[in-house]
N, C-alpha and C positions, 0 to 999 in steps of 0.2 A: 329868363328871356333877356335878351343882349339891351342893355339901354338904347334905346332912342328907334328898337325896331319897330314899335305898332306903328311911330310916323312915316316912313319908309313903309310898312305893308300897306298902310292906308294908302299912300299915293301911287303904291302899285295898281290896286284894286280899281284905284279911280282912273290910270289912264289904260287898262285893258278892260275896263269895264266889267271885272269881275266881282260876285256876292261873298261877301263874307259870310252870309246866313250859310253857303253853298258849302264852305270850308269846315264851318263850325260841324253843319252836317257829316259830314265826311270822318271828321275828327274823331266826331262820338261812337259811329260805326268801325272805324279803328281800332277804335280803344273796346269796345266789347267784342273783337274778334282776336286782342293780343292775350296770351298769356303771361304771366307774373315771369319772368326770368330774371338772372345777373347779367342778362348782354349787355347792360349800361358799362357794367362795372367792368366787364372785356375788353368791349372798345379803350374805356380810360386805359386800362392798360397795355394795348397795342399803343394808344397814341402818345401818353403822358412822357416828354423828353425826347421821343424820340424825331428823327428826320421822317417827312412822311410823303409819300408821292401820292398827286391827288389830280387823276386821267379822264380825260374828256374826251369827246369824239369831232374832234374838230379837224380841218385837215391835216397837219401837223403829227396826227395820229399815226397814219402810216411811216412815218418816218421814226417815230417815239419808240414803237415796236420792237424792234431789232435792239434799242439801246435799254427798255425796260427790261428784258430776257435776260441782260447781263445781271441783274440787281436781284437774285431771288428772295433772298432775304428781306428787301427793304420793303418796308409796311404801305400798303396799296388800296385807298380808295378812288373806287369808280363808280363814272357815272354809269347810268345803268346802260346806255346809247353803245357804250364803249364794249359793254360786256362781251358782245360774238366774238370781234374780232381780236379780244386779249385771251380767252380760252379759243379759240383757234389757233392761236398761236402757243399755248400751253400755260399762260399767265393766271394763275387763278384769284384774283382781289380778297384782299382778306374783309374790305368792306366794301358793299355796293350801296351807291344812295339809287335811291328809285320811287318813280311814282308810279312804276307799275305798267309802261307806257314802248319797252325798249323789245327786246326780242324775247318772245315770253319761252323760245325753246333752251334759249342760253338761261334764263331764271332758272328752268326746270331742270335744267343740267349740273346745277350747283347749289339747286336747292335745298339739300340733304347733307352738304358739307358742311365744313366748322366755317366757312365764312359769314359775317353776318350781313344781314338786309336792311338797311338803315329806310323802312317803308314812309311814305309821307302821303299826307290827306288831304285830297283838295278839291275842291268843287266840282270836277270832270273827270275824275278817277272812283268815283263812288263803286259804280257795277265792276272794277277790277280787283277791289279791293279783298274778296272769298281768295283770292290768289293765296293771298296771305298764312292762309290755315294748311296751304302744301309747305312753305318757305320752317327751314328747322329753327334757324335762329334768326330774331327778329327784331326792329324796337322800333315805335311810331312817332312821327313826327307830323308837325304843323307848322301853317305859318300864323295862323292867328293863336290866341289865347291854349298855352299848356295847362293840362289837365292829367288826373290821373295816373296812366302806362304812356301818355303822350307827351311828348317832348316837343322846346321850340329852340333851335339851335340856330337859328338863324341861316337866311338864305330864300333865293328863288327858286333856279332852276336845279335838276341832280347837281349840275358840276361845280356851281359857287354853293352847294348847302354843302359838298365835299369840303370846299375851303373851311367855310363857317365849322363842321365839327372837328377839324385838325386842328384848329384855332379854340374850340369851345372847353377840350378837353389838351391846351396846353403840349401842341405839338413843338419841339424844339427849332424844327425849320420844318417851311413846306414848299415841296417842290412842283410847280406844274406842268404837267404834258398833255399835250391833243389838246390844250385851249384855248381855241385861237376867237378872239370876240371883233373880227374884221367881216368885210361883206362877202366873204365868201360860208356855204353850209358844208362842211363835211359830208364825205359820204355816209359814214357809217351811222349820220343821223337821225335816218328812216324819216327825211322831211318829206310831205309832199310840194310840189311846186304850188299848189294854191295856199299854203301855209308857211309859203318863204316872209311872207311878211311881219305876220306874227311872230315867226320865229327869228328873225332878226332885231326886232323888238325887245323880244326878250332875253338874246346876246346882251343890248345895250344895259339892260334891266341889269344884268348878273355882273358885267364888267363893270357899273356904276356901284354896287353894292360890292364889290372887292376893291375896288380904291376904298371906299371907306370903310373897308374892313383892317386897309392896310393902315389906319390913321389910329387904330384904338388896340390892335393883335402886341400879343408879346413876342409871337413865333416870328423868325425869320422871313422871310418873302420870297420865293425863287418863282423864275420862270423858263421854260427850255421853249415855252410857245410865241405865240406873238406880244412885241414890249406889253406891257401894258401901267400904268402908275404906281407905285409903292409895291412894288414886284422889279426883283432885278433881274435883269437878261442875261441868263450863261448856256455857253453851250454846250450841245452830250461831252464833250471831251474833259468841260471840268466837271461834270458831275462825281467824281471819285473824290476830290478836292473837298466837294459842297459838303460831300455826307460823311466826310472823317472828323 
């Protein structure tokens, strides 16, 4: 676990008013529904060295689209929000983080491929979690105390725990698209209007925890989305530049 994150989860918990009894719960059922696999040892190596593009579903996205298509090669975790509309367009992520919460016909559509599921546990995902046992390749996450087959790699929502593991496993640079942490909600984020608040909330939450991810990371910093702190601003056209 990343120094200094139980204080950071703590004062998450306290200002959304969420139980950590709820998480640890979640954790444990995780963990007796993964199987023993190398997908740890995969990921390290999709990610170890290399540039890593890390996709959100923020408004930004739609314009990201047309410029990720060019890059096939380059190693691609997503959030899970983003999933439809990057296989709609042919993009298949070689990583998806998810809490299990985004479009469950795009999980089942890729569920059986060599991409992996970077699954996470948390106190309101509990009844989602049987998903799990359709998903082929898998590895589980927390945000409280790691245990067993569970990992804690730090991070909130899908799209900054995306940063936190291109960072955890030594990504050489990472580059972000679709994440845009301003007052506007993407489409593709299947918010409701009565949950625009929370969910802005917790934009703040994930854009506060990547500035200080950007204070301690070894990996580079890039951003194609909106500025944001210890992330640099480039745009598609030098991306050929950023990843040579």
């Amino acid at each position: 676990m990343i120094l200094g994150w139980k204080t950071r989860y703590l004062s998450i918990l306290k200002e959304l008013k969420y139980s950590e009894k709820k998480d640890k719960e979640s954790t444990i059922i995780l963990d007796s529904i993964l199987k023993k696999t190398k997908n740890i040892e995969k990921v390290e190596k999709l990610i170890q060295g290399n540039t890593v593009f890390v996709i959100g579903s923020g408004p930004s996205l739609s314009f990201a689209i047309p410029e990720l298509k060019k890059f096939k090669k380059s190693i691609k975790i997503a959030a899970d929000s983003s999933l439809k509309p990057l296989i709609d367009n042919g993009i298949i992520p070689d990583i998806i983080v998810t809490d299990l919460d985004g479009d469950e016909n795009a999980i089942k559509k890729i569920s059986k491929k060599k991409s992996i599921f970077v699954v996470h546990a948390h106190g309101d995902n509990i009844e989602k979690l049987q998903m799990v046992k359709k998903i082929k390749n898998c590895i589980g996450t927390t945000q409280t105390e790691p245990f067993n087959k569970i990992q804690n790699f730090g991070g909130f929502t899908d799209g900054d725990r995306g940063v936190f593991l291109a960072s955890y496993f030594d990504a050489k640079k990472i580059i972000l698209f679709g994440m845009d942490f301003g007052t506007r909600i993407g489409k593709f984020s299947n918010t409701k209007k009565s949950d625009r608040k929370i969910k802005l909330k917790k934009l703040k939450i994930a854009k506060d925890l990547l500035i200080w991810l950007s204070s301690i990371t070894k990996s580079e910093l890039f951003t194609t989305s909106m500025p944001i702190k210890g992330f640099k601003k480039i745009p598609y056209k030098d991306l050929d530049i950023i990843i040579t």
